[in-house]
TILUMPA-958322 format. One record per residue (C-alpha): residue number from 0; residue in three letters; x, y, z. Coordinates in pm, 1 decimal. Layout:
N
{r NUM; 'Ala'; {X; Y; Z}};
...
This chain:
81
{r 0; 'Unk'; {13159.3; 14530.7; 9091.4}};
{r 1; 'Unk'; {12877.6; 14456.2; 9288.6}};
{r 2; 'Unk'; {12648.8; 14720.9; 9458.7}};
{r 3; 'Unk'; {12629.7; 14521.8; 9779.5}};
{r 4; 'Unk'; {12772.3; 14588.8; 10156.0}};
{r 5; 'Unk'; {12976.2; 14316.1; 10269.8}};
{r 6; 'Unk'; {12718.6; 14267.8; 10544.4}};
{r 7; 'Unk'; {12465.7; 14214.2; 10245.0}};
{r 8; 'Unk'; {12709.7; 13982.4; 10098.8}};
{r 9; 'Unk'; {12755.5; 13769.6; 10378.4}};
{r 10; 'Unk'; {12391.0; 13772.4; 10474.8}};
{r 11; 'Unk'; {12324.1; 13634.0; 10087.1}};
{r 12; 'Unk'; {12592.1; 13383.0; 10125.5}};
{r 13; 'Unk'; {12440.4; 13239.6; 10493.8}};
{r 14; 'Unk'; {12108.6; 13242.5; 10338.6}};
{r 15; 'Unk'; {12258.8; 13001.7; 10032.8}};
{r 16; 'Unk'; {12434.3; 12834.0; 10256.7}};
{r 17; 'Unk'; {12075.4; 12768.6; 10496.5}};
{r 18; 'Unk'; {11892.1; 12642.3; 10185.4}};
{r 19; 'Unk'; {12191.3; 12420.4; 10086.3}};
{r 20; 'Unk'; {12164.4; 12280.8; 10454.3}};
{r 21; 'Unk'; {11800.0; 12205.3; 10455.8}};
{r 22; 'Unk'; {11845.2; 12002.9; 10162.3}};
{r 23; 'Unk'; {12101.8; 11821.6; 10266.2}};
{r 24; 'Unk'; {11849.6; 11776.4; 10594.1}};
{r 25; 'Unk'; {11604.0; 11627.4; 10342.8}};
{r 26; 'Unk'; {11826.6; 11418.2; 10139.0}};
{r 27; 'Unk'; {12003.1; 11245.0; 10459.5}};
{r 28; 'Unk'; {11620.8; 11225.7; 10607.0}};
{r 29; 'Unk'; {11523.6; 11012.6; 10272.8}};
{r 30; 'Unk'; {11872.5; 10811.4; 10271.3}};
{r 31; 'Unk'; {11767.2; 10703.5; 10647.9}};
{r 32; 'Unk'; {11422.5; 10564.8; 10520.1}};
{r 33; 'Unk'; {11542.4; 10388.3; 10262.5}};
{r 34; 'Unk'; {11811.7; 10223.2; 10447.6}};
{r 35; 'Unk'; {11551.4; 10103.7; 10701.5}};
{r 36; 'Unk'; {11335.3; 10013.4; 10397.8}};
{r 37; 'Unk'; {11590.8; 9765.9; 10230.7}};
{r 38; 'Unk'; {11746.8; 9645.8; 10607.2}};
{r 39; 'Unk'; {11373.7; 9517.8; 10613.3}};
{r 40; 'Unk'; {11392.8; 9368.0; 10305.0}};
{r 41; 'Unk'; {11708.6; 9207.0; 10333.3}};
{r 42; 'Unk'; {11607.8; 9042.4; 10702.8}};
{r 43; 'Unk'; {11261.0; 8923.8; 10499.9}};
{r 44; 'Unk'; {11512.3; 8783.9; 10235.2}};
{r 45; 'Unk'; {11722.1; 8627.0; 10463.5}};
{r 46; 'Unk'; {11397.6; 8426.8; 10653.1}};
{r 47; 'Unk'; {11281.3; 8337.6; 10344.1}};
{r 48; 'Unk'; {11650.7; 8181.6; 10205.0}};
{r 49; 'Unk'; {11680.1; 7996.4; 10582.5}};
{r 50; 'Unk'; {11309.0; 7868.8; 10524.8}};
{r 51; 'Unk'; {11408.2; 7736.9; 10174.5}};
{r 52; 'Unk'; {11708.6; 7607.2; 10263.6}};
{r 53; 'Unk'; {11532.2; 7383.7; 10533.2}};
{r 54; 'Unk'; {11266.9; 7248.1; 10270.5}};
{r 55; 'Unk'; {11568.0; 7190.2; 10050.6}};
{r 56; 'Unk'; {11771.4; 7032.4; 10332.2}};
{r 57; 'Unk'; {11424.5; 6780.3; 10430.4}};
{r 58; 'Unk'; {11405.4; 6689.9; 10090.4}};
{r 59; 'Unk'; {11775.2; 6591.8; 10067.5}};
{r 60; 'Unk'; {11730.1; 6388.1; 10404.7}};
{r 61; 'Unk'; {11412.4; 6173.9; 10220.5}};
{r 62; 'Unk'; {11666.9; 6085.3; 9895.4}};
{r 63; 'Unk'; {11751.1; 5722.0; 9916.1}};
{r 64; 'Unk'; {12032.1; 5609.5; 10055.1}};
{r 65; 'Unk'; {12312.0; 5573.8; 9726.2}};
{r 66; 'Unk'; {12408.7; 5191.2; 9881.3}};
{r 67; 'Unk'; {12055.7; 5117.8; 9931.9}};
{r 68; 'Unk'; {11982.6; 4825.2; 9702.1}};
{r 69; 'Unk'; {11747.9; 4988.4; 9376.2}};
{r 70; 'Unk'; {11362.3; 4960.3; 9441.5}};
{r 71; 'Unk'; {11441.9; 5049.7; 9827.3}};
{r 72; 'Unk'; {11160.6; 5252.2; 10017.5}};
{r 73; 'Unk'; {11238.6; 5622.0; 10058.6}};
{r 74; 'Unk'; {11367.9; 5724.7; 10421.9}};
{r 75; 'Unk'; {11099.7; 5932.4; 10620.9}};
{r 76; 'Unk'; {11126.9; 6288.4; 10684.4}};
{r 77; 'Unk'; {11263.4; 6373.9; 11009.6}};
{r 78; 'Unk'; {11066.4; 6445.0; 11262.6}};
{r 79; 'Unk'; {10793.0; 6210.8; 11108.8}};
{r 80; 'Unk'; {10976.3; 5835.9; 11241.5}};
């Protein structure tokens, strides 16, 4: 058996127990950054998708019409008329 009071026990166990804490601190402290790290990259995705998605969209609006007669001029881009 051990040598130790149960006082010195306990005291060894709340010690444990305070490192086990403060690394737990530092592990939810570095979880927090890196969830604000990719929420920032995920909004900067998200611009750059909506900003791709309108080229793609002003490109589809300057396709000819698919009735339009062949050899027909290509519509403008909106905003451009």
């Amino acid at each position: 058996m051990s040598d130790q009071t149960p006082i010195d026990q306990i005291s060894e166990r709340v010690e444990r127990l305070l490192l086990r804490y403060q690394e737990l601190k530092r592990t939810n402290t570095l979880l927090y950054q890196e969830i604000a790290t990719l929420s920032q990259e995920r909004d900067s995705l998200k611009s750059r998708l909506s900003a791709a998605r309108a080229r793609v969209d002003a490109l589809l609006a300057r396709l000819p019409d698919p009735s339009a007669p062949p050899g027909a001029p290509l519509q403008p881009a909106r905003g451009t008329e």
